[in-house]
Structure formats: structure tokens, C-alpha cells
PyMOL Python script that loads the backbone (N, CA, C, O; Angstrom):
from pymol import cmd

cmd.read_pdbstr("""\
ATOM      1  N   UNK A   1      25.313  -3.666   6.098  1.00  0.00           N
ATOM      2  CA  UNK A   1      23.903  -3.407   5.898  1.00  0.00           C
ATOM      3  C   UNK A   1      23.323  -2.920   7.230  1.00  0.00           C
ATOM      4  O   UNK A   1      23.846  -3.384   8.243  1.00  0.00           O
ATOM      5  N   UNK A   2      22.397  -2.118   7.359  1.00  0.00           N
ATOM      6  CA  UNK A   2      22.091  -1.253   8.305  1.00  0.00           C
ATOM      7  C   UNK A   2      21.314  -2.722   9.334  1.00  0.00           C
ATOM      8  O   UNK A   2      21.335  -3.923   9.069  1.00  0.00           O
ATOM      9  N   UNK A   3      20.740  -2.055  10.428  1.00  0.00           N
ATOM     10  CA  UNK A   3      20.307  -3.091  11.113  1.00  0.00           C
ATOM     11  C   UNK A   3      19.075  -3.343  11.108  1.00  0.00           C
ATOM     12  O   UNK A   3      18.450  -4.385  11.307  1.00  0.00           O
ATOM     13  N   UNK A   4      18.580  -1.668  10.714  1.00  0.00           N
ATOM     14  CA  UNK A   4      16.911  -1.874  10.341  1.00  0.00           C
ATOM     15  C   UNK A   4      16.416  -2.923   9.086  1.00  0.00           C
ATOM     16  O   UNK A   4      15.471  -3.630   8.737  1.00  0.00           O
ATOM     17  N   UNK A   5      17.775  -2.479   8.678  1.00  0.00           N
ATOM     18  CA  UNK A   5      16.739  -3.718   6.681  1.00  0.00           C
ATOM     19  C   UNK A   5      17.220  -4.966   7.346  1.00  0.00           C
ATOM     20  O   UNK A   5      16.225  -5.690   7.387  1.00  0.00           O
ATOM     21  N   UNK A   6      18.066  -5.494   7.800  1.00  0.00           N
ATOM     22  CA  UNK A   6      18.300  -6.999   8.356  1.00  0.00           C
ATOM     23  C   UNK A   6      17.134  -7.214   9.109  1.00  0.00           C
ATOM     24  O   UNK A   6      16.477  -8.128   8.608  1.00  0.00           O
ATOM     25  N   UNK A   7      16.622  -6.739  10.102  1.00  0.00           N
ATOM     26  CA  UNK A   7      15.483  -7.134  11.061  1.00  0.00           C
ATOM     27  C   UNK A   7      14.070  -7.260  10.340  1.00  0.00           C
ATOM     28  O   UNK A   7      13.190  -8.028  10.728  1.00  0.00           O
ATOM     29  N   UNK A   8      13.932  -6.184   8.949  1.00  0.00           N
ATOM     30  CA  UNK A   8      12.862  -6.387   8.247  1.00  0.00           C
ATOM     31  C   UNK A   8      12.791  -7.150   7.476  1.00  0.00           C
ATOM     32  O   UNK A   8      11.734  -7.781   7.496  1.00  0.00           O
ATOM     33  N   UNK A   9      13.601  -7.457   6.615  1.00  0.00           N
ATOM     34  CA  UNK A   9      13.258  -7.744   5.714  1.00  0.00           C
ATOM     35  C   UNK A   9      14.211  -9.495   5.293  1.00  0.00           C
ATOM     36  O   UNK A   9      15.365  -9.764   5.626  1.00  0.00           O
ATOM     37  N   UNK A  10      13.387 -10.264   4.616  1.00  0.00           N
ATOM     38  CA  UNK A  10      13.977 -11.743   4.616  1.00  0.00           C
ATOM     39  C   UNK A  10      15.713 -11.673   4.096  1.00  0.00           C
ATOM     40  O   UNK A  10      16.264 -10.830   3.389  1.00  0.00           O
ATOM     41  N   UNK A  11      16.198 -12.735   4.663  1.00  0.00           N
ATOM     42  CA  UNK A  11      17.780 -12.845   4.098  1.00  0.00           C
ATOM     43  C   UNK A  11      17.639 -13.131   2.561  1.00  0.00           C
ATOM     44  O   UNK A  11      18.535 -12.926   1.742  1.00  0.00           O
ATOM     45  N   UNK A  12      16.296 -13.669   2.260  1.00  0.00           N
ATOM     46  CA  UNK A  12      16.435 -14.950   0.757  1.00  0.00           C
ATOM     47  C   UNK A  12      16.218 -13.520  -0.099  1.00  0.00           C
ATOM     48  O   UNK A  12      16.355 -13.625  -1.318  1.00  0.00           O
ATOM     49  N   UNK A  13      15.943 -12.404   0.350  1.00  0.00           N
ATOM     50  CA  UNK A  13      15.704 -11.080  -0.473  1.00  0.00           C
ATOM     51  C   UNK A  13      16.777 -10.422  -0.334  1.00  0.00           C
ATOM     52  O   UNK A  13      16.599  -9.552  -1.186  1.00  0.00           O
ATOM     53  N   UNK A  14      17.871 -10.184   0.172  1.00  0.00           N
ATOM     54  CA  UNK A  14      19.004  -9.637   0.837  1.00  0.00           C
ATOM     55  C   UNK A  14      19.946 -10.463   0.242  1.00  0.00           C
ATOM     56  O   UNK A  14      20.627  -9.803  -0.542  1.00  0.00           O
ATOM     57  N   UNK A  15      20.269 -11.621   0.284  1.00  0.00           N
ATOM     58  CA  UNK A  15      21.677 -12.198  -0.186  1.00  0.00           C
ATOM     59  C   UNK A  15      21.677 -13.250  -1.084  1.00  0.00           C
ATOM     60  O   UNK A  15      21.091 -14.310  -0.864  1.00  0.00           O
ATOM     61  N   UNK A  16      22.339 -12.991  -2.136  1.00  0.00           N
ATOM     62  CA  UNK A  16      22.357 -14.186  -2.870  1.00  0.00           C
ATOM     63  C   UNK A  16      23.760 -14.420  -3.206  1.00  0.00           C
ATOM     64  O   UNK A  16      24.661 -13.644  -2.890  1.00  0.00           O
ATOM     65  N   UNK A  17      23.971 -15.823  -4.041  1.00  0.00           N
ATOM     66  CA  UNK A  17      25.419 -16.175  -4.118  1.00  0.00           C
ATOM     67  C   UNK A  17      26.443 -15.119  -4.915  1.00  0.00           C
ATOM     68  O   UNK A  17      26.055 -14.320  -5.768  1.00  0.00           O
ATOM     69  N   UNK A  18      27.572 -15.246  -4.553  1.00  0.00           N
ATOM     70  CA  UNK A  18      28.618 -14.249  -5.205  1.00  0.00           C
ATOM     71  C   UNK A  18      29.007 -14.508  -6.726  1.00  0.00           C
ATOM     72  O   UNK A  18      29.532 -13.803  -7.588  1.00  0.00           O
ATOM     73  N   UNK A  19      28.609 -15.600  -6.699  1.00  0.00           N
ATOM     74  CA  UNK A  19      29.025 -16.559  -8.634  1.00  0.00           C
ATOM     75  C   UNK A  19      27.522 -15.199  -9.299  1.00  0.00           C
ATOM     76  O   UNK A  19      27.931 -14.571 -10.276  1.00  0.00           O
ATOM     77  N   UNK A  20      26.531 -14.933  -9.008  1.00  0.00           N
ATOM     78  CA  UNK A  20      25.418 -14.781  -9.530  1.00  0.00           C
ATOM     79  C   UNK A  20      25.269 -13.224  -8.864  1.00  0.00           C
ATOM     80  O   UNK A  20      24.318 -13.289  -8.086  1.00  0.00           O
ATOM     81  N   UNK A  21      25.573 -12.485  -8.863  1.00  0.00           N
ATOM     82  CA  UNK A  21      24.553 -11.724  -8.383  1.00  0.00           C
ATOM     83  C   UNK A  21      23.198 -10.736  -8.973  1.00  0.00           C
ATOM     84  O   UNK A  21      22.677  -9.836  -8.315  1.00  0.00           O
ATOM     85  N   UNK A  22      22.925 -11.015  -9.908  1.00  0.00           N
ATOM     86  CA  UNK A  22      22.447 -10.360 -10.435  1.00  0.00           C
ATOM     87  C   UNK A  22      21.051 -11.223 -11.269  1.00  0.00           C
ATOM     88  O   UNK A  22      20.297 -10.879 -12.179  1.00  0.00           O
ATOM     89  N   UNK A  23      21.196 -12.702 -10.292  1.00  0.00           N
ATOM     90  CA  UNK A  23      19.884 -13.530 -10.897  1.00  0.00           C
ATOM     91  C   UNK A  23      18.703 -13.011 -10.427  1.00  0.00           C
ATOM     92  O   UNK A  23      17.729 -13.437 -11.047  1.00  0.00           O
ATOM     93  N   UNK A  24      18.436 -12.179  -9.475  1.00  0.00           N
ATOM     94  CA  UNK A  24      16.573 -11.528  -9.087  1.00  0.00           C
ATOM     95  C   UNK A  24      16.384 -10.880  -9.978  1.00  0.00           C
ATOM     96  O   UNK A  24      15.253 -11.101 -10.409  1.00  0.00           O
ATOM     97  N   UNK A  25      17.095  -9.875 -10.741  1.00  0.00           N
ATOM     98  CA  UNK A  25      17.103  -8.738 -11.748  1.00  0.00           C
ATOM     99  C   UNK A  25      17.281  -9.615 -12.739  1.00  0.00           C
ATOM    100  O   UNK A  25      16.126  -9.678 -13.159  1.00  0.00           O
ATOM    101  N   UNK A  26      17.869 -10.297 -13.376  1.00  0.00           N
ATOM    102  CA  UNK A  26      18.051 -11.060 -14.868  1.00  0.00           C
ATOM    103  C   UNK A  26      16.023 -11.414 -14.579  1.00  0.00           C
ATOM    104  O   UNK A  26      15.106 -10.721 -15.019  1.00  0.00           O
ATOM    105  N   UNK A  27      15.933 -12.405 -13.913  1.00  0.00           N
ATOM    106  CA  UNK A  27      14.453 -12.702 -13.677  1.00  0.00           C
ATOM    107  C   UNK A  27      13.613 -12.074 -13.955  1.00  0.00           C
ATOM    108  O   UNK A  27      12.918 -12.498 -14.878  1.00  0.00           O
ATOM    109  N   UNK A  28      13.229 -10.737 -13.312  1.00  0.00           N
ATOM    110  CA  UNK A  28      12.617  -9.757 -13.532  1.00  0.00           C
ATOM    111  C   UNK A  28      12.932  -8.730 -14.493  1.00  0.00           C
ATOM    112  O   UNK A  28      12.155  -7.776 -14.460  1.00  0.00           O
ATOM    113  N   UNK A  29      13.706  -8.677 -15.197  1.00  0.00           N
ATOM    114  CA  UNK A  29      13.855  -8.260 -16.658  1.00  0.00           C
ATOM    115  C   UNK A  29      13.553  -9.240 -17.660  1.00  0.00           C
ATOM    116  O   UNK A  29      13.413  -8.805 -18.803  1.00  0.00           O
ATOM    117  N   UNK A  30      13.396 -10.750 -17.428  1.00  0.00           N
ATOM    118  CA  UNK A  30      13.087 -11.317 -18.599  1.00  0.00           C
ATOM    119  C   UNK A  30      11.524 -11.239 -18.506  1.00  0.00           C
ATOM    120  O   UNK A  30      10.922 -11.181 -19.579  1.00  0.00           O
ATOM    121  N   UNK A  31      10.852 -11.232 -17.427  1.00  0.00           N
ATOM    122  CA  UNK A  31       9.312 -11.262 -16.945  1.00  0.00           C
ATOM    123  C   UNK A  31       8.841  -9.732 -17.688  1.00  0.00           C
ATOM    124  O   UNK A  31       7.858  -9.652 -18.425  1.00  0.00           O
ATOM    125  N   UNK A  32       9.471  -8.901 -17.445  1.00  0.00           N
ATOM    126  CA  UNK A  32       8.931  -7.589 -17.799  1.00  0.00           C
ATOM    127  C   UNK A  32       9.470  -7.704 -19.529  1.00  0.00           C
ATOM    128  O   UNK A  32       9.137  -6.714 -20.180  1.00  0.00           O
ATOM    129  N   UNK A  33      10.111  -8.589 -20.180  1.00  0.00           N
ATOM    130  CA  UNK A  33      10.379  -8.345 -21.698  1.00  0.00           C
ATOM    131  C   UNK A  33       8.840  -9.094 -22.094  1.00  0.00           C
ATOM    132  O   UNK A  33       8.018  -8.837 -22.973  1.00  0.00           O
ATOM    133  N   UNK A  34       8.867  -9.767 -21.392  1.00  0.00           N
ATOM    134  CA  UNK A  34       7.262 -10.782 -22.169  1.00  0.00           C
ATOM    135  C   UNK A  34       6.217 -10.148 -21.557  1.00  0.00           C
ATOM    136  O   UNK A  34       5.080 -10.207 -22.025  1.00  0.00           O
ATOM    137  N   UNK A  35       6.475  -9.568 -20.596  1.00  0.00           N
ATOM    138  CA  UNK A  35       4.607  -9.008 -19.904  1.00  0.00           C
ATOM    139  C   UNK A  35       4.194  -7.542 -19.751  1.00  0.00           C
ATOM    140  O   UNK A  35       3.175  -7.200 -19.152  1.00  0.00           O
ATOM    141  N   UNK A  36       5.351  -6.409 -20.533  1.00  0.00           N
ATOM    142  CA  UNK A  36       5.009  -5.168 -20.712  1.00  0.00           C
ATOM    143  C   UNK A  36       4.709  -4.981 -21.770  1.00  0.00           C
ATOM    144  O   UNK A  36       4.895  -5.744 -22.718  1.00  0.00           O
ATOM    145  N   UNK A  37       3.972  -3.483 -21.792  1.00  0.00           N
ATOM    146  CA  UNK A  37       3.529  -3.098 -23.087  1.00  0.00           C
ATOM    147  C   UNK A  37       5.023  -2.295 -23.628  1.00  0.00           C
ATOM    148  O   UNK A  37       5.999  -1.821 -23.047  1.00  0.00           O
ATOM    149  N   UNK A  38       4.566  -2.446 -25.147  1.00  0.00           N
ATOM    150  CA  UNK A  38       6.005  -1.892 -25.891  1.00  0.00           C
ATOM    151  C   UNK A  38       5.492  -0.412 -25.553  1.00  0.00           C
ATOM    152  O   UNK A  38       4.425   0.191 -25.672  1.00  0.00           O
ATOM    153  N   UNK A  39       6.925  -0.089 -25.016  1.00  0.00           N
ATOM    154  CA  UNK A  39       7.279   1.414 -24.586  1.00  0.00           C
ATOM    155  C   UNK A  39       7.307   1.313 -23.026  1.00  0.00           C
ATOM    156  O   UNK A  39       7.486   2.393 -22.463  1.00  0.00           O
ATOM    157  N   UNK A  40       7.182   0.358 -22.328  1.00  0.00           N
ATOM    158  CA  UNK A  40       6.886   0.474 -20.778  1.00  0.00           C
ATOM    159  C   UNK A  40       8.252   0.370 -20.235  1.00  0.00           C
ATOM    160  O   UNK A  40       9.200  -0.170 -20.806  1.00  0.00           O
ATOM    161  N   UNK A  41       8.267   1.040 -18.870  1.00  0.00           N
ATOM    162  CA  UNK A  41       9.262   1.249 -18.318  1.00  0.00           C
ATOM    163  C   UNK A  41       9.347  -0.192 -17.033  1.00  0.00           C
ATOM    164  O   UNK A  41       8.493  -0.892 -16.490  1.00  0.00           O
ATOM    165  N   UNK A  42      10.936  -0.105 -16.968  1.00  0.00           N
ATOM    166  CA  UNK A  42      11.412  -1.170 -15.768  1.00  0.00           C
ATOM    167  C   UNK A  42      12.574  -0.081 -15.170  1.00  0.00           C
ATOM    168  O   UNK A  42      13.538   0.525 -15.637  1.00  0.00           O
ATOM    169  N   UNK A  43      11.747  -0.227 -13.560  1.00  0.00           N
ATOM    170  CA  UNK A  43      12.383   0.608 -12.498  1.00  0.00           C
ATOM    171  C   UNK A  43      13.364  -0.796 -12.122  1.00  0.00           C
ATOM    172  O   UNK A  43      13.309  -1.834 -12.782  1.00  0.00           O
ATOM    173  N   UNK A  44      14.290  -0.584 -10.888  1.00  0.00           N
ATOM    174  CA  UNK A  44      15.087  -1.062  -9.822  1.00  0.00           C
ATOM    175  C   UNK A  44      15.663  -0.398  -9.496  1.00  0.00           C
ATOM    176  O   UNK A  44      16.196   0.493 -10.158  1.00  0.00           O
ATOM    177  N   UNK A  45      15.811  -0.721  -7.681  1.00  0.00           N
ATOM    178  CA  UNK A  45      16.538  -0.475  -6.678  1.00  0.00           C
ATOM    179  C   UNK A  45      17.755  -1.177  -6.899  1.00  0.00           C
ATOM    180  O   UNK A  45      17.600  -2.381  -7.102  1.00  0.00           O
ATOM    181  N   UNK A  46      18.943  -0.745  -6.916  1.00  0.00           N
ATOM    182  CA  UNK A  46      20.262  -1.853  -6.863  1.00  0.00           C
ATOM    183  C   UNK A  46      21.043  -1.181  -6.064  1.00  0.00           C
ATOM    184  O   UNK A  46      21.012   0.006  -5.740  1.00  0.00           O
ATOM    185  N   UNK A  47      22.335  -2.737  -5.526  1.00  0.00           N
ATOM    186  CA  UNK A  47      23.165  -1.907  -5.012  1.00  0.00           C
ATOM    187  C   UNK A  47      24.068  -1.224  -5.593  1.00  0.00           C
ATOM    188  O   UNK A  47      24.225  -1.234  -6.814  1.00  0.00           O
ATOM    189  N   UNK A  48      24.566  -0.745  -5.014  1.00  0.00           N
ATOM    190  CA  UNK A  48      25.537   0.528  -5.534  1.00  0.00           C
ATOM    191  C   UNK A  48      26.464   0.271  -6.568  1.00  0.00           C
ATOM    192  O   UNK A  48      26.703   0.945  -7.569  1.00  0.00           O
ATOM    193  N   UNK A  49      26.948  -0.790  -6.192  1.00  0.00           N
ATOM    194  CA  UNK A  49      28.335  -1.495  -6.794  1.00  0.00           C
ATOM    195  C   UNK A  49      28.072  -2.054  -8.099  1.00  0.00           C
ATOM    196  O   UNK A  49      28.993  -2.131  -8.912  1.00  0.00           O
ATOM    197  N   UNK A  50      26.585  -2.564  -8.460  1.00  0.00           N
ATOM    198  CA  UNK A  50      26.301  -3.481  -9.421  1.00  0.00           C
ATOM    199  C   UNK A  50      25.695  -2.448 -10.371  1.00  0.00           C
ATOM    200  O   UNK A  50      24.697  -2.822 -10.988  1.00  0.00           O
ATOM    201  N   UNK A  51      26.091  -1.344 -10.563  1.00  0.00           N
ATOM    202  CA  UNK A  51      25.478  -0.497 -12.298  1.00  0.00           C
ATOM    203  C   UNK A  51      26.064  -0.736 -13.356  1.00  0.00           C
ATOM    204  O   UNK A  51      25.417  -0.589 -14.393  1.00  0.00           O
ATOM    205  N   UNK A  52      27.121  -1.069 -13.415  1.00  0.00           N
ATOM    206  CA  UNK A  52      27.624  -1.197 -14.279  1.00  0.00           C
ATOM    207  C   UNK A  52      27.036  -2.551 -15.245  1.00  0.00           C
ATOM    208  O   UNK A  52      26.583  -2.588 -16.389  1.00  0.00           O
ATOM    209  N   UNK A  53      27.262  -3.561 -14.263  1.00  0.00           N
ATOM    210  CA  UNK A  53      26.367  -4.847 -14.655  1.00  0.00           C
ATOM    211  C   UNK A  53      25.498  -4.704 -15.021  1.00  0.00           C
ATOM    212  O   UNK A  53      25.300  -5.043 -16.188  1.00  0.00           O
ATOM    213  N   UNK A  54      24.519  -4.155 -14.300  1.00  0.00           N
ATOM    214  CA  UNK A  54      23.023  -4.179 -14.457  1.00  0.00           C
ATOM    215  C   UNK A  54      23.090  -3.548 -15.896  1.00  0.00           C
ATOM    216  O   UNK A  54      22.739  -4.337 -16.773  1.00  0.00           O
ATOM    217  N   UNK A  55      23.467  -2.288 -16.335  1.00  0.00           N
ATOM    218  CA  UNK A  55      23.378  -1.765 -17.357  1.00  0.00           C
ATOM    219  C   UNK A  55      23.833  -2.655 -18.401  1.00  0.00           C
ATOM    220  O   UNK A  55      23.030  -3.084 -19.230  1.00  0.00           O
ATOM    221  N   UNK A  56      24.764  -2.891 -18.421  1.00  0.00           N
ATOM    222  CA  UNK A  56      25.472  -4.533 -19.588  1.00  0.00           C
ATOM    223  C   UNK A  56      24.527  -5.477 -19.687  1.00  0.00           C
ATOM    224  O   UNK A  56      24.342  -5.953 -20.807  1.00  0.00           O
ATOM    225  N   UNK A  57      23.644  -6.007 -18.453  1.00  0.00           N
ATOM    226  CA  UNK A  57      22.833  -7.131 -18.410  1.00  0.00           C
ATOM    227  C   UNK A  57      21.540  -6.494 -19.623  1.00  0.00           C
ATOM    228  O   UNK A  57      21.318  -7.014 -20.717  1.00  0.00           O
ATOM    229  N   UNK A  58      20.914  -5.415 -19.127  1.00  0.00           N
ATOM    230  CA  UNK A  58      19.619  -5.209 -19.601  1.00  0.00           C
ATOM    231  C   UNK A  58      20.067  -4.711 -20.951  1.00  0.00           C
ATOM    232  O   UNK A  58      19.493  -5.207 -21.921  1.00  0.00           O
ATOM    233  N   UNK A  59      21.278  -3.542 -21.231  1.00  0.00           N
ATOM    234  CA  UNK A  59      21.926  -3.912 -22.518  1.00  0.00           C
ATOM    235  C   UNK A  59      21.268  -5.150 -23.467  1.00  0.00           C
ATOM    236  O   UNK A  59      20.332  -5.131 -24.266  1.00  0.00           O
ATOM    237  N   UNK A  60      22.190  -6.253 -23.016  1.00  0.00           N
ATOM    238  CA  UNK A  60      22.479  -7.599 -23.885  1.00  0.00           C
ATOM    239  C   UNK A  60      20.625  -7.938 -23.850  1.00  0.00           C
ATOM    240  O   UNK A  60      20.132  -8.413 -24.873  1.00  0.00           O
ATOM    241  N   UNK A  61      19.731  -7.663 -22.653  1.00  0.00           N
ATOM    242  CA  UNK A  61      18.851  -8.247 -22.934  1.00  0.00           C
ATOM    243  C   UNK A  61      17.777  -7.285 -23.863  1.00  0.00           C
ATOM    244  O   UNK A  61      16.567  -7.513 -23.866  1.00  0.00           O
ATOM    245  N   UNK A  62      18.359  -6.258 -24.591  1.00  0.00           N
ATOM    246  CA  UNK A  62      17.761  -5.050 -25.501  1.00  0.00           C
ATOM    247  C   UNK A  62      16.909  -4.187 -25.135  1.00  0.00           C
ATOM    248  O   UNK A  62      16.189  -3.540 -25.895  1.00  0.00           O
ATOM    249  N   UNK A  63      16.947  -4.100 -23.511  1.00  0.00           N
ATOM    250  CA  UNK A  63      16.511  -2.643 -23.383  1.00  0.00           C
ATOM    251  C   UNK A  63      16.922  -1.465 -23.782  1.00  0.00           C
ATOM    252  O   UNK A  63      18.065  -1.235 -24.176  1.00  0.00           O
ATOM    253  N   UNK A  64      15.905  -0.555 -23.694  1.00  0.00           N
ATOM    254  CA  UNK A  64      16.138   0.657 -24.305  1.00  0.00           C
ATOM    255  C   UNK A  64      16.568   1.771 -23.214  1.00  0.00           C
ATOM    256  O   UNK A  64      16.644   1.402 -22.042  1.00  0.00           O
ATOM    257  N   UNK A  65      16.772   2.733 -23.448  1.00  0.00           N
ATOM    258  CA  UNK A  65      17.028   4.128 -22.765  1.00  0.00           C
ATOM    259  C   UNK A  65      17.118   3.716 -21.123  1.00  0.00           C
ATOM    260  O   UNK A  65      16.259   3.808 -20.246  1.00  0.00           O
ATOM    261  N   UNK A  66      18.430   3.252 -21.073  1.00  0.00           N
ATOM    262  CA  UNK A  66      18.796   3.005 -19.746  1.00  0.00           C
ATOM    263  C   UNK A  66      19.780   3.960 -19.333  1.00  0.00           C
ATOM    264  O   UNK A  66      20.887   4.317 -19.736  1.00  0.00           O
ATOM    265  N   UNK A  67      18.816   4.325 -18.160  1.00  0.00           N
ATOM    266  CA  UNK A  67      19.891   5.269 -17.082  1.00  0.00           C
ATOM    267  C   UNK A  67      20.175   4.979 -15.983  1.00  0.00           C
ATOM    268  O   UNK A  67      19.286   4.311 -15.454  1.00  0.00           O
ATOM    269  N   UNK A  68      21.308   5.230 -15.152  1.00  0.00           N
ATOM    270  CA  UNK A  68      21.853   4.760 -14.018  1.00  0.00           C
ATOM    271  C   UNK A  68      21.263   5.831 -13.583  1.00  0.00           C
ATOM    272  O   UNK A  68      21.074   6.793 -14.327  1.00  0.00           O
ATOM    273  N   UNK A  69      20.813   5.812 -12.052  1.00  0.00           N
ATOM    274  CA  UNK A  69      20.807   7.026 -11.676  1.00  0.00           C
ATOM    275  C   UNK A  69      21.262   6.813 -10.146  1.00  0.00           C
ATOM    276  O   UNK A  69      21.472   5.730  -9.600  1.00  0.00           O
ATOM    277  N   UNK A  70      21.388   8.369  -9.463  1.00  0.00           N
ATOM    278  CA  UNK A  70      22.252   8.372  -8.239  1.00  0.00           C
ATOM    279  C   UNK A  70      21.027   8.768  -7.209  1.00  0.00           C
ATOM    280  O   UNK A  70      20.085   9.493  -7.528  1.00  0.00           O
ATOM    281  N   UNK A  71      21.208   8.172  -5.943  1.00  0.00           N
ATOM    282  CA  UNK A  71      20.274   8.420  -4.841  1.00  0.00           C
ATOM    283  C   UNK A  71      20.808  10.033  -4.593  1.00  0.00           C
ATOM    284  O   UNK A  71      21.392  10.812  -5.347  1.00  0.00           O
ATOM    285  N   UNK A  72      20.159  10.209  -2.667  1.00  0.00           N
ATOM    286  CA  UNK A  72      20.450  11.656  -2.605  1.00  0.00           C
ATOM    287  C   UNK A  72      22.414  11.652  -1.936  1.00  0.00           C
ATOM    288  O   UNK A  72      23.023  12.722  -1.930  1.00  0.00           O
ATOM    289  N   UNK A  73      23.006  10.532  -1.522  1.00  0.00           N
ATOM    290  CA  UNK A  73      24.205  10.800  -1.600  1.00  0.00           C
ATOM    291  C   UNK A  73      24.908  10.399  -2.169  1.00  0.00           C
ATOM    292  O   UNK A  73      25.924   9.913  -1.672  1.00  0.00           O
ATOM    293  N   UNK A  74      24.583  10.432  -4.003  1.00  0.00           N
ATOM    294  CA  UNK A  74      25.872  10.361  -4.962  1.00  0.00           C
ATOM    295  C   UNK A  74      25.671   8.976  -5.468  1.00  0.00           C
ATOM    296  O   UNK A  74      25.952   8.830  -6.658  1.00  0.00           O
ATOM    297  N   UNK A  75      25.321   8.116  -4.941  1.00  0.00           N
ATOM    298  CA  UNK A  75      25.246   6.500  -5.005  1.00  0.00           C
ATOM    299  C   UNK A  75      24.314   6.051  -6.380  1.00  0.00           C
ATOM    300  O   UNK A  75      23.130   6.361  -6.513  1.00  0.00           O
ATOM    301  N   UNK A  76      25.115   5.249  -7.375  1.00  0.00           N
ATOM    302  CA  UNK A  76      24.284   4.690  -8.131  1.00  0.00           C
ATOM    303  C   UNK A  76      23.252   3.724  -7.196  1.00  0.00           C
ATOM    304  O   UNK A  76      23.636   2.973  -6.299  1.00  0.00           O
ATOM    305  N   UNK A  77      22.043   3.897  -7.564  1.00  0.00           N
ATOM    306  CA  UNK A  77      20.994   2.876  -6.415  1.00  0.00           C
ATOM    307  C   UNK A  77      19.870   2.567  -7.472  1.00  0.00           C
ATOM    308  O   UNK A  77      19.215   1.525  -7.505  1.00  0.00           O
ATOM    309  N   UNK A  78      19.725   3.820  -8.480  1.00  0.00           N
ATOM    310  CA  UNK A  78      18.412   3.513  -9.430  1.00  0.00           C
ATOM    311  C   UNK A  78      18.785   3.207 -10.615  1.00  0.00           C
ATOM    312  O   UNK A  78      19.775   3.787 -11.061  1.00  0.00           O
ATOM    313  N   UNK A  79      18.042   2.151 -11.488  1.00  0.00           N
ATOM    314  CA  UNK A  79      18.409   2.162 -12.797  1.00  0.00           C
ATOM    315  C   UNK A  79      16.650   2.432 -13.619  1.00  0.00           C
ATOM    316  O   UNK A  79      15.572   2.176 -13.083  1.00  0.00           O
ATOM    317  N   UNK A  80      16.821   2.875 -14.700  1.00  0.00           N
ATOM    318  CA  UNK A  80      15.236   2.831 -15.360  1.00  0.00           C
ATOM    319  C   UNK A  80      15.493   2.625 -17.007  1.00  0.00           C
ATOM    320  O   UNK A  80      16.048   3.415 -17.772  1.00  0.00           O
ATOM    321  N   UNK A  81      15.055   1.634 -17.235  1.00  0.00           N
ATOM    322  CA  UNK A  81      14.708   0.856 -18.969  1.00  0.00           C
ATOM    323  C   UNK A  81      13.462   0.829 -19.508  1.00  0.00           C
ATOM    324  O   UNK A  81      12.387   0.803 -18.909  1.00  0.00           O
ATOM    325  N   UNK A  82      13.703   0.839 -20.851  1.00  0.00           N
ATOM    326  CA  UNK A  82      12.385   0.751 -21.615  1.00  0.00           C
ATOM    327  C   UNK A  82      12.550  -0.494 -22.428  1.00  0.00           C
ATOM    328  O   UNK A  82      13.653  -0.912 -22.782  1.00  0.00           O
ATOM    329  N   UNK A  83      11.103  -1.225 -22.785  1.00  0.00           N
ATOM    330  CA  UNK A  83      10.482  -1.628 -23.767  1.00  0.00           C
ATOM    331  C   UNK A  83      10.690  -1.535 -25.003  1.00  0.00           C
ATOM    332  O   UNK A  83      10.012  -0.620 -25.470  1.00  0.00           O
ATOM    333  N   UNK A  84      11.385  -2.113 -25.849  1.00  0.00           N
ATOM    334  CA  UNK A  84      11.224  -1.366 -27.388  1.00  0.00           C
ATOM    335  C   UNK A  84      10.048  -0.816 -27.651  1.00  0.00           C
ATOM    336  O   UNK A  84       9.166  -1.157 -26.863  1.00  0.00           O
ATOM    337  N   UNK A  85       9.816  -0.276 -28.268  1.00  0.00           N
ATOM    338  CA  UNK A  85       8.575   0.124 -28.699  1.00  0.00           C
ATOM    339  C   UNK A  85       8.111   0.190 -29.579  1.00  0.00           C
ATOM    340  O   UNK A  85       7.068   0.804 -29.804  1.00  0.00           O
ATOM    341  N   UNK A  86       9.121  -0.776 -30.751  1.00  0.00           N
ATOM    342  CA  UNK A  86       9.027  -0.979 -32.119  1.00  0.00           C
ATOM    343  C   UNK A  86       9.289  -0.130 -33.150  1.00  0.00           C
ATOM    344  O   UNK A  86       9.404  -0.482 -34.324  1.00  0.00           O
ATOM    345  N   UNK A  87       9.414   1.291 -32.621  1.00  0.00           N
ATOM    346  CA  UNK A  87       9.578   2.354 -33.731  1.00  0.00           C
ATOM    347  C   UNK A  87      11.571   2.680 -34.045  1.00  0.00           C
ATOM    348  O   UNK A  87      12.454   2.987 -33.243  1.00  0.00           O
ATOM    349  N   UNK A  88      11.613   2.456 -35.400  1.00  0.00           N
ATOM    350  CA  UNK A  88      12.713   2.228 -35.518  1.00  0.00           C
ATOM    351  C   UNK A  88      13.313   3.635 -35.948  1.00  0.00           C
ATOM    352  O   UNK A  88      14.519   3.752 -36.164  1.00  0.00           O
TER     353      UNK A  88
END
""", "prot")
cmd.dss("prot")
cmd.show_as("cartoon", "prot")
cmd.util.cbc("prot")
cmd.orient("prot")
């Protein structure tokens, strides 16, 4: 990790256990299933390594139109989900 995001920014935001990684995002995908409007979008930053997960996670938790997407060098870093929106 670069030296600038270590000096900024807290460790408790930066590292979590290896059994889990993906409990800040499970969190904040269950918060955004109960507190968006149907059709609303859920951004994240992730690391690189974890798209695959992430996509399986928000999967199972029934988001919609999820895309991985790649920063400017190639790197999965973005993911973006929707809301059902009820229309079947």
C-alpha cells in the first residue's frame, strides 16, 4: 500500500481480518437494500483482488445490474449495483 494512503487514512479503514474480508461492503450493501429508493444505485471502491467476491456477495444479496469495472490501469477497483426496482 502506497505510503500516502497509510499516513492518511485510519488502519480500522484499511485492514480488516483475512477470515472476512468483505464485512465493510456486506454492511453497506445491506444498509443501502433497506435505505434506497427502488432503482438506486450502489457505487464501491474495492480492491483489486476482491471482484469476483464482491460480485457473488451482492449477487446472493439480489442486486441488480452489476458491473465490475476497471480503473485507468486495467485493475478491477469499481463495482456499481442496482436496487430492484420491482419491474419484472
Amino acid at each position: 500500500m502506497h505510503s500516502n494512503v497509510l499516513s492518511h487514512e485510519p488502519h480500522l479503514a484499511l485492514f480488516v481480518s483475512d477470515e472476512n474480508p468483505l464485512i465493510f461492503y456486506q454492511v453497506i450493501a445491506d444498509f443501502a437494500k433497506t435505505n434506497l429508493k427502488k432503482g438506486g444505485l450502489l457505487y464501491f471502491e474495492i480492491n483489486e483482488y476482491l471482484g469476483k467476491e464482491m460480485v457473488q456477495m451482492l449477487t446472493d444479496k439480489r442486486f441488480e445490474n452489476i458491473e465490475l469495472r476497471q480503473d485507468m490501469q486495467g485493475k478491477n477497483r469499481m463495482i456499481k449495483a442496482k436496487i430492484s426496482d420491482g419491474i419484472a
